[in-house]
N, C-alpha and C positions, 0 to 999 in steps of 0.2 A: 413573595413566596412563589411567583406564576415561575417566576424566573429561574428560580432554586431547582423545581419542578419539570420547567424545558433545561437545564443542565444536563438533570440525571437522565431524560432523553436522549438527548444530542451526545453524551457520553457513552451511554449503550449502544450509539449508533456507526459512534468512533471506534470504540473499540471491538464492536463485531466485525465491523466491515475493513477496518485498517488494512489486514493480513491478509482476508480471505480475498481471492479474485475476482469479487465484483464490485469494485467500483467506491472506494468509501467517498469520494467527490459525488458522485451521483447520489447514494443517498443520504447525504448531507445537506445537499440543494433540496430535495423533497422534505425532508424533514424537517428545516431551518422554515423554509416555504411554508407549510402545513400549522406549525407552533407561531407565524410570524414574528420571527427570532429575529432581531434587527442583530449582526455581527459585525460592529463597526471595524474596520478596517481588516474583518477576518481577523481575528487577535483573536475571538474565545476557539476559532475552530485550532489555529495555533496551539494555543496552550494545551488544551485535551488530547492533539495529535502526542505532545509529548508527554501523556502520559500513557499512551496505545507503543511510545518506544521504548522506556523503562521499563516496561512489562518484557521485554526481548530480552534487555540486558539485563532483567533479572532471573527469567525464565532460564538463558544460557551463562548467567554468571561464572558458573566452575568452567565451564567450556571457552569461556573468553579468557579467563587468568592463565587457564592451560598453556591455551594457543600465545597467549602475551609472552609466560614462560617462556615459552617454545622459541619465541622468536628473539627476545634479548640472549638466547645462549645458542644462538646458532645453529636451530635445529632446522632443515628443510623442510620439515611437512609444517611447523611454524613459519617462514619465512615466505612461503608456499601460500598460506591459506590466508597472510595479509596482503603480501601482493597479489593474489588472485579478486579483493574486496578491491583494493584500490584500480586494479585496471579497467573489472565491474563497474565501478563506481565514476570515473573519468568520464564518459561521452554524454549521460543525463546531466553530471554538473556542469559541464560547459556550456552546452545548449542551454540548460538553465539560466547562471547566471549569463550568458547572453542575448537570450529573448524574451526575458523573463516576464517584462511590460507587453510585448507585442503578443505574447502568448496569454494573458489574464485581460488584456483589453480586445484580443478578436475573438480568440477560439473560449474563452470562459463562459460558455452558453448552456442552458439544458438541452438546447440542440445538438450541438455539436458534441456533450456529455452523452446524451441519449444515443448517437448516431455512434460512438466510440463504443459502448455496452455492446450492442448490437455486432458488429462487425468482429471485435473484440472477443464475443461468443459463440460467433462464427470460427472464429479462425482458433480457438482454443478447442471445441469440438474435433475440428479435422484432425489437427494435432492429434487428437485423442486417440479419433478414429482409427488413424493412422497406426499410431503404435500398437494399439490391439489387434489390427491386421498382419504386424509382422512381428507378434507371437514375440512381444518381450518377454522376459525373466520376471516372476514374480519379485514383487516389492518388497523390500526390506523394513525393517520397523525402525531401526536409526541409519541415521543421513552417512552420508558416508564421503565427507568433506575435503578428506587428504587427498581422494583419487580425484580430482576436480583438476584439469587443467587449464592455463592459461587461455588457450584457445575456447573452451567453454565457459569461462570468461568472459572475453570479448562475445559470445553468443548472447550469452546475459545484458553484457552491458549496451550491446548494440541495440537491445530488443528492448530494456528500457527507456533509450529517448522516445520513443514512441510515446508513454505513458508521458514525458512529458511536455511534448508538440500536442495531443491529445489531451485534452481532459474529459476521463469518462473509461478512459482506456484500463488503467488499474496496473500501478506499479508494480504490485504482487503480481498480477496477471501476466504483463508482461516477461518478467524476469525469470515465473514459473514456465511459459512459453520458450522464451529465449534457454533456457534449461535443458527442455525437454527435447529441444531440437537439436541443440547439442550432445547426447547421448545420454546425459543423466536421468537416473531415474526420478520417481518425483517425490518420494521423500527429502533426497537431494537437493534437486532442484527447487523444495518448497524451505528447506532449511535453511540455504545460501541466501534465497529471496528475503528472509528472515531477518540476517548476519547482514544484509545491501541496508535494510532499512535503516541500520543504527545509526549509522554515518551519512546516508542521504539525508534521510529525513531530516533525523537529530540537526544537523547543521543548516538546513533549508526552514526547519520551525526556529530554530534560535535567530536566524538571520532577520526572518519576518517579524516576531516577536520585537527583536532591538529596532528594527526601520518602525513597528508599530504602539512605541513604548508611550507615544504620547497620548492614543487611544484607547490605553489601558480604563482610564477612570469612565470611559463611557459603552464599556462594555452592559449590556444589561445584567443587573444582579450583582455587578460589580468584583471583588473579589472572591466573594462567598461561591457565587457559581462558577468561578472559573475553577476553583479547590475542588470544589462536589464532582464535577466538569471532568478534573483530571484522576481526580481518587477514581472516578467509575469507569473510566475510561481504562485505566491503566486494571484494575480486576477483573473488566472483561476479556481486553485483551489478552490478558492471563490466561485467561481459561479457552478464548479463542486459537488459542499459540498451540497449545497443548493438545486438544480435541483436534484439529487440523493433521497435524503430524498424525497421529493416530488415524483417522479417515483416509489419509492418502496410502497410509501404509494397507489398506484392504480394499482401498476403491479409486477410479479413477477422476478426472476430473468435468465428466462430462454435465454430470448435474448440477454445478457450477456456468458452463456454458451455456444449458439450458435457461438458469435462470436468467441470464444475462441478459441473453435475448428478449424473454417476456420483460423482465425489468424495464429495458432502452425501450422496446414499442408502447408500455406504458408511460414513458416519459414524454415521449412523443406526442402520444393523444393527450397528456396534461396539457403540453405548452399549445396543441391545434383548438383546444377548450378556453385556453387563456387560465386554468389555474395555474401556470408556471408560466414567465414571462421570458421568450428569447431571446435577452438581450444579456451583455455579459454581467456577472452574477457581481 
């Protein structure tokens, strides 16, 4: 039952943080830590991620069949809004599948998680700063997808490898980052970041999952917890998806930055205490 119990945790934890730009890698390491949640081969945090991405594809289902429409019948703002996902999408995956070992064996620390929050909140701040300084246009309450160019795109996608040479950094953060600095507003830019996950992720969890198919039966809790694991995961994220759009559409993202920060510095003095250990996870 202990195990049933650390699910429905570590699924509330997935699915709050997946989206939001702080970090769902960081506090997943504190809370796996905290439960002493043995995750063999990372396979349960796998499987609840993909339920924090069905929550997307469900949240925007009409919006994804539109666009799919859109694009088998030749339409450009169809044609547009998938090649803009796939160009997004190209620099994290290659880095990915190319350093994928070198990156989970040096930099997968709460150190270097911690030290990514940090910096990462730093630099999501200025941004902020920044754009309130030069007196943008109030925000819109839906994204606004079609105006999205190729060029800000490549903003997005560049500013995602970050998130994945770093861990700690926050894919959603990044890409909201990479967004913002290419002109979009951030409903926009929080909605795209959204639309990146389904095909990052999605393909990044199934990969791990099939490489970790033979540590399935020594997951703790076993099947049962991964089910509980991704049903909560995926409800949360629901309501995270949704409540998020909403917040950006009247607030900016600095209180997000702020947390970051206090977050990483507590990370920090865990692992200078010794309850988190920095060595990779």
């Amino acid at each position: 039952m202990n195990a049933q119990i650390d699910a429905v945790i570590l699924g509330v934890v997935e699915g709050l943080t997946e989206f939001l730009p702080i970090s769902s890698t960081g506090h997943l390491i504190v809370a796996e830590n905290l439960l002493q949640y043995k995750d063999a081969g990372e396979t349960f945090t796998v499987v609840i991620q993909l339920g924090a991405i069905l929550a997307v594809v469900f949240f925007y289902w009409r919006l994804l069949l539109s666009k799919l429409s859109e694009l088998f019948q030749g339409r450009p703002a169809g044609v547009r809004f998938w090649v803009n996902i796939v160009v997004a999408c190209i620099p994290a995956a290659v880095i990915g599948l190319l350093f994928e070992k070198k990156i989970k064996g040096l930099l997968f620390t709460p150190t270097v998680v911690a030290i990514s929050l940090i910096v990462g909140g730093i630099i999501l701040y200025v941004v902020e700063q920044r754009r309130s300084q030069m007196a943008h246009a109030e925000e819109q309450a839906e994204p606004d997808l079609d105006s999205i160019t190729m060029r800000q795109a490549l903003w997005v996608g560049a500013a995602q490898v970050l998130a994945v040479v770093f861990p700690g950094t926050s894919r959603s953060g990044a890409s909201i980052v990479g967004g913002l600095l290419s002109g979009m507003n951030r409903v926009t830019a929080t909605a795209f970041s959204f639309f990146l996950g389904i095909p990052l992720l999605g393909a990044a969890g199934l990969y791990s999952l099939y490489k970790a198919r033979h540590t399935l039966s020594q997951v703790e809790g076993g099947t049962s917890a991964m089910l509980i694991g991704t049903v909560i995961s995926f409800i949360v994220a629901l309501l995270s998806v949704g409540w998020l759009l909403r917040y950006v559409s009247r607030n900016d993202f600095r209180g997000f930055a702020i947390y970051r920060i206090v977050f990483g510095i507590i990370l920090l003095i865990l692992v200078a205490v010794g309850v988190l250990h920095s060595v990779p996870a």
